[in-house]
C-alpha positions as a Markdown table, in Angstrom:
| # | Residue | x | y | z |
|---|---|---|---|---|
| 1 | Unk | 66.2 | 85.1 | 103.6 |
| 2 | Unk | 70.0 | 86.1 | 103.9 |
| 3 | Unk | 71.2 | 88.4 | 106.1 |
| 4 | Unk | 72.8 | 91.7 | 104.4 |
| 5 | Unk | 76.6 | 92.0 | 105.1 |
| 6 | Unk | 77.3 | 95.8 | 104.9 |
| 7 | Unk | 80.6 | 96.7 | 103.6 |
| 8 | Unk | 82.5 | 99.4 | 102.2 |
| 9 | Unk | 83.4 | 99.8 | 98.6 |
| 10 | Unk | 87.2 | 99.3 | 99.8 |
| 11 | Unk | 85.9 | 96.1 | 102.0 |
| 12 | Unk | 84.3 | 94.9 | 99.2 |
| 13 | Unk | 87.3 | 95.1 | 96.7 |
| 14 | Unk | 89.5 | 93.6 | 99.5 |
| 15 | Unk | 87.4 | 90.5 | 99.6 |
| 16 | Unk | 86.9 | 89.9 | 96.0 |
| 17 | Unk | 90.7 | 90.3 | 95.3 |
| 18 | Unk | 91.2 | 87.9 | 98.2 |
| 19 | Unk | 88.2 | 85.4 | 97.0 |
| 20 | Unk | 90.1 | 85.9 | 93.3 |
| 21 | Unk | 93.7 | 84.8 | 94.6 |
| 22 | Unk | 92.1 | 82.1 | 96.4 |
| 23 | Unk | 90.3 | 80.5 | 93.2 |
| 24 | Unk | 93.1 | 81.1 | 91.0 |
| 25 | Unk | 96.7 | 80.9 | 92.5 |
| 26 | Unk | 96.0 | 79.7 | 95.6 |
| 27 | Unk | 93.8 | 76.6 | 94.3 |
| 28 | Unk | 96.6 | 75.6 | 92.0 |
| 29 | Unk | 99.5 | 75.7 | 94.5 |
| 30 | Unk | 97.0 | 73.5 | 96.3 |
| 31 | Unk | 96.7 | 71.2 | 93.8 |
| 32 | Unk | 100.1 | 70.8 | 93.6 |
| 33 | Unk | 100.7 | 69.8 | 96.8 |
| 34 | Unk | 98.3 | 67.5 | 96.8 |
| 35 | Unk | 99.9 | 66.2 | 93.3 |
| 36 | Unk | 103.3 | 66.0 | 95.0 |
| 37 | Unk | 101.9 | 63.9 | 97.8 |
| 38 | Unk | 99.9 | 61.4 | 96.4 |
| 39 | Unk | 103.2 | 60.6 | 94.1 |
| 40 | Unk | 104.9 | 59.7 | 97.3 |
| 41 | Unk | 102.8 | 56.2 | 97.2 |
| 42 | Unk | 101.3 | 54.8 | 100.0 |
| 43 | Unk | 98.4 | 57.3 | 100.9 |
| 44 | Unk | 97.0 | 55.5 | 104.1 |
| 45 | Unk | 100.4 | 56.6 | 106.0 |
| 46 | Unk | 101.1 | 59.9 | 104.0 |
| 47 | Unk | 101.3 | 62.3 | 106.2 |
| 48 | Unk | 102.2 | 64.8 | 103.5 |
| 49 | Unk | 98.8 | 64.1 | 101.7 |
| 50 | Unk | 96.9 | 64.2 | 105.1 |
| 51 | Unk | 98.1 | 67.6 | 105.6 |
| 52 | Unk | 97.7 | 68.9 | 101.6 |
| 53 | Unk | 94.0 | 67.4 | 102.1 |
| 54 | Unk | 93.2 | 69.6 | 104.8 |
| 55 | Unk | 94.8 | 72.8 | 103.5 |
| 56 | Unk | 92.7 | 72.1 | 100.5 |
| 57 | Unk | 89.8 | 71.5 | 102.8 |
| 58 | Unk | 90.6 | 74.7 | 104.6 |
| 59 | Unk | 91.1 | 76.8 | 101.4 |
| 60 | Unk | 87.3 | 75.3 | 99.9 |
| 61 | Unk | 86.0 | 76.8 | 103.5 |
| 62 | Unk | 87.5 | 79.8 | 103.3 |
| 63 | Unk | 86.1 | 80.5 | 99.1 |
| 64 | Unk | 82.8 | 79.0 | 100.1 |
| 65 | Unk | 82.6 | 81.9 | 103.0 |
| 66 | Unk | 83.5 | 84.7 | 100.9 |
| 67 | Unk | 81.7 | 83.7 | 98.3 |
| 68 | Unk | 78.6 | 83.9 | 101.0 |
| 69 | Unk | 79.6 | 87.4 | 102.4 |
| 70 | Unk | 80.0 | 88.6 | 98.6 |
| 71 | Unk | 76.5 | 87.3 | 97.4 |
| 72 | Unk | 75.0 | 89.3 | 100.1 |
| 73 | Unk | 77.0 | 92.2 | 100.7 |
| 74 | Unk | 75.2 | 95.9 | 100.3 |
| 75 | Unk | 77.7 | 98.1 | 99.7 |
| 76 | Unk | 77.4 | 101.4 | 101.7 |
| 77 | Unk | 77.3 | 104.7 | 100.4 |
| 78 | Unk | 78.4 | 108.1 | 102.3 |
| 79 | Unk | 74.8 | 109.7 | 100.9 |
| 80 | Unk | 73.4 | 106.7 | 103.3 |
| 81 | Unk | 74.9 | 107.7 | 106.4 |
| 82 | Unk | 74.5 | 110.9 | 109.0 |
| 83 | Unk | 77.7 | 113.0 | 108.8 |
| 84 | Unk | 77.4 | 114.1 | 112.6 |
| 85 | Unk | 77.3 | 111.0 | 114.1 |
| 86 | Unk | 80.3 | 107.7 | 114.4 |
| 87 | Unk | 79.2 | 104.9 | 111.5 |
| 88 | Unk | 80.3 | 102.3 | 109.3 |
| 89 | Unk | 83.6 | 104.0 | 107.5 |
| 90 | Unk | 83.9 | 107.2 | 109.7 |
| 91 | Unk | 87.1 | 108.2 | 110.9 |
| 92 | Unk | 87.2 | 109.1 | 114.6 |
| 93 | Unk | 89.3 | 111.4 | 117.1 |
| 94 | Unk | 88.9 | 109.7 | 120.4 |
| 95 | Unk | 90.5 | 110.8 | 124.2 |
| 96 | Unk | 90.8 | 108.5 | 126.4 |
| 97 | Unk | 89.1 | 110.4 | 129.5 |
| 98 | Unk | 91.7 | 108.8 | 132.1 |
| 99 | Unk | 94.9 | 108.4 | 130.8 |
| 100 | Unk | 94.1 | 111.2 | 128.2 |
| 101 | Unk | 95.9 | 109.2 | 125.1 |
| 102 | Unk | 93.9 | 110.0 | 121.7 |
| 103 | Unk | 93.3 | 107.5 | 119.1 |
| 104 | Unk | 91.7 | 107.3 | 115.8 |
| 105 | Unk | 90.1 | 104.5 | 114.8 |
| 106 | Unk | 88.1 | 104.3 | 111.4 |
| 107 | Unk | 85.0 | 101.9 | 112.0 |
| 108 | Unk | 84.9 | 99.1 | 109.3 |
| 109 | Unk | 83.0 | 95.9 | 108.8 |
| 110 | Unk | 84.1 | 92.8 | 110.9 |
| 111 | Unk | 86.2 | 91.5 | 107.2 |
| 112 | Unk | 87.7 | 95.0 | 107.2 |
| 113 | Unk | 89.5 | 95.0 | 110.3 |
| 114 | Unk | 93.0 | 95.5 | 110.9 |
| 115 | Unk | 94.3 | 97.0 | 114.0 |
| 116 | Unk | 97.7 | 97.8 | 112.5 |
| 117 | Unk | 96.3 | 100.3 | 110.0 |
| 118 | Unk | 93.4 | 101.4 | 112.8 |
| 119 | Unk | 90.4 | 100.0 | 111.1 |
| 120 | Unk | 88.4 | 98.7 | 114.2 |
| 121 | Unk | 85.4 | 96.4 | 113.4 |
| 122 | Unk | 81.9 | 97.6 | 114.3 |
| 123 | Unk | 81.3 | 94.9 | 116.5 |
| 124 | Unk | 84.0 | 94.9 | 118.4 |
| 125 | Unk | 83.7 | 96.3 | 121.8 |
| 126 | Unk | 85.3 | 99.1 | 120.7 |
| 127 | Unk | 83.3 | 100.0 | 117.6 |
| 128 | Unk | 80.0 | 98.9 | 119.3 |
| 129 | Unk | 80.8 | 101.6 | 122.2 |
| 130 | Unk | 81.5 | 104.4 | 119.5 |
| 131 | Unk | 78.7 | 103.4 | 117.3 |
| 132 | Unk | 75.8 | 106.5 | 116.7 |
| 133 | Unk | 78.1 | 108.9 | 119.3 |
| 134 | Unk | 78.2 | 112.6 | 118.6 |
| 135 | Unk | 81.4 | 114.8 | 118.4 |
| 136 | Unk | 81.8 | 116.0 | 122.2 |
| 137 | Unk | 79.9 | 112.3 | 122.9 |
| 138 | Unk | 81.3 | 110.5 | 126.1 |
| 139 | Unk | 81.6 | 106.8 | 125.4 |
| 140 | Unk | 82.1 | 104.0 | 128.2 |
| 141 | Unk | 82.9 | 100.8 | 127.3 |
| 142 | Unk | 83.0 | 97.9 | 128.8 |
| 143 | Unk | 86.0 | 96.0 | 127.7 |
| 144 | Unk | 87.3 | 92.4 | 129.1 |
| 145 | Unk | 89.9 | 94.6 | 131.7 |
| 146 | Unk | 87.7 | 96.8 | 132.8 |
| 147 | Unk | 85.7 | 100.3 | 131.3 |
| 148 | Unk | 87.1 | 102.7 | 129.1 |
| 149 | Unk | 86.2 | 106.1 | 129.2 |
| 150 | Unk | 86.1 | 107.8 | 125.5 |
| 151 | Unk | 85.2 | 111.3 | 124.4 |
| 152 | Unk | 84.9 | 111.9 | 121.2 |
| 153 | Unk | 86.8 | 114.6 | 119.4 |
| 154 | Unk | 85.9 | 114.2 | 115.6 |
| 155 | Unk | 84.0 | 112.6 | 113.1 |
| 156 | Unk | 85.0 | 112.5 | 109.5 |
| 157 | Unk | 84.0 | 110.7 | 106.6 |
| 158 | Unk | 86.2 | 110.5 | 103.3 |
């Protein structure tokens, strides 16, 4: 049996649009390239072609994958999780107990992640640390320089 991806609604839209543009635009630009390159003659020493043959190669990867995470995605609902404690999609206020910086961070599926916009995956060690914590929790997590030290300030869920 397949595992279960668990993903947000958002996480889920973000992959189908991505596994859309791939089949679509991105298939055909591929194709084109490859076109271009295998009018060029010679294939054996076409270095053009060697590289459009990988890209496509690459690309088929890439659809095959989401296609996978899409077939078994479960989609999680806010009624399915515990308001008072840090899960998939919450929002959370965290101090960092030494230098006494605060973050938020919202915890998202491993696809989700994006540092810039302060979606932290759920496996990272990170997320893993502030997984199941309370409000007023004290987090520390081992992290590849060291510990960090985390209290945490607020949970929300939108």
């Amino acid at each position: 049996m397949a595992e279960k991806i668990i993903l947000t609604q958002q996480g889920y839209e973000k992959l189908s649009e991505e596994l859309n543009f791939l089949k679509t635009k991105k298939r055909r630009e591929v194709a084109d390239q490859l076109e271009k390159a295998r009018a060029h003659g010679d294939l054996s020493e076409n270095a053009d072609y060697e590289t459009a043959k990988e890209t496509k190669h690459q690309l088929e990867i890439r659809i095959a994958e989401l296609e996978h995470k899409l077939g078994n995605a479960r989609i999680l609902h806010k009624s399915e999780i515990a308001q008072d404690k840090a899960y998939l999609s919450a929002t959370v206020k965290v101090q960092n107990l030494v230098t006494q910086d605060i973050f938020v961070y919202t915890l998202v599926a491993q696809d989700e992640a994006n540092f810039d916009e302060g979606k932290i995956s759920i496996t990272s060690p990170i997320g893993r640390g502030l997984l199941g914590k309370s409000v007023h929790e004290e987090a520390l997590i081992p992290v590849p320089a060291g510990t960090i030290k985390l209290k945490i300030m607020e949970i929300k869920y939108e």
